[in-house]
N, C-alpha and C positions, 0 to 999 in steps of 0.2 A: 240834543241829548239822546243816547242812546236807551231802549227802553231793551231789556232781556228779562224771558219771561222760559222758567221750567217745569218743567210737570206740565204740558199744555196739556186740558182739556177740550172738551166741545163748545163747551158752556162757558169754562173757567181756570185759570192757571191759577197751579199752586203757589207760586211762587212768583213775583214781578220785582225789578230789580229796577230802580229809576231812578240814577245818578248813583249817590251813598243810600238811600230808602231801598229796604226789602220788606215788600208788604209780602203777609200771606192772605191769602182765602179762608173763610171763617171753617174753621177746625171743630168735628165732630169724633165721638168717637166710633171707631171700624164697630167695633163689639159693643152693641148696645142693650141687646136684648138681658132685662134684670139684672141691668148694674145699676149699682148705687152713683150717687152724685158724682162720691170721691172716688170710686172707680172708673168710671169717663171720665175726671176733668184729668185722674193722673195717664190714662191712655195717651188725652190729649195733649199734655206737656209735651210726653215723649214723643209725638212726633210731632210737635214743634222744635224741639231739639234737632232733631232727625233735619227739617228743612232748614230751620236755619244752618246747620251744617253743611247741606249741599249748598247755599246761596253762599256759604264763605262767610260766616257771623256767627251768632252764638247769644245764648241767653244774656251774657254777659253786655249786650251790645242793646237792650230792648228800648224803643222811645215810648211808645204807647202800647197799651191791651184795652181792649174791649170784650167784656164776659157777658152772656146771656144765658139768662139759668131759665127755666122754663117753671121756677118755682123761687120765690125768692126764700123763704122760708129755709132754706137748701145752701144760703148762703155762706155760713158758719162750715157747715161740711164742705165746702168746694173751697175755700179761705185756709182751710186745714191743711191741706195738698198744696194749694199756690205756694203759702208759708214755707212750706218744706220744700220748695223747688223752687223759690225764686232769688237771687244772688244779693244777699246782703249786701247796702251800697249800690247795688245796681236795677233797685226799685222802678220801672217805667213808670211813665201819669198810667192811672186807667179808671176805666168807666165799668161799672157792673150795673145792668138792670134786670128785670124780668119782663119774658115775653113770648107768645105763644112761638114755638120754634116750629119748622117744618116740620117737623114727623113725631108723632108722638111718643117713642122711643125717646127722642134727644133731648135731655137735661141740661145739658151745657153746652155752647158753644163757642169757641175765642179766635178773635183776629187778631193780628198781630203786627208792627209797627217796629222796625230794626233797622238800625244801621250797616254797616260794616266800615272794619275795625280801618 
């Protein structure tokens, strides 16, 4: 099985492609400094869209998400945003907890679990 991996980093590719699975890299957002919850998680949709695009897939295509908020309490407001951007009928499984994330800036962070079509 061929494994294709884009956006390689040093550390970590954005993007890994293994058979019909496109995993991403757990997704933060670029602009974190005094944003609200719901303003980084909707950063981070949008370039979730963005990769799964380049990978050849689409929200429409999601099998799993995993969300870490770095507050649970925060959950309602980060729930708010998914709502509004996640495709009716094309609800992935997923997992939300809380937990101290790397940088104290980042509230949310999501990986993500995709087919292609």
């Amino acid at each position: 099985m061929t494994i294709r991996r884009i956006h390689v980093g040093p550390r970590m590719s954005g993007i890994v492609i293994n058979g019909n699975n496109v995993h991403l890299s757990g997704m933060t957002a670029a602009n974190r400094k005094d944003r609200s919850v719901a303003e980084q998680t909707g950063d981070i949709l949008k370039r979730i869209d963005e990769l799964l695009a380049d990978a050849g897939t689409s929200k429409q295509h999601l099998v799993q998400v995993n969300i870490w908020l770095s507050d649970i309490t925060t959950f309602s407001e980060m729930n708010a945003v998914w709502d509004a951007w996640v495709m009716p009928g094309h609800t992935p499984a997923r997992a939300t907890v809380e937990a101290r994330l790397a940088l104290p800036d980042i509230k949310v962070e999501i990986q993500v679990l995709a087919a292609l079509p």
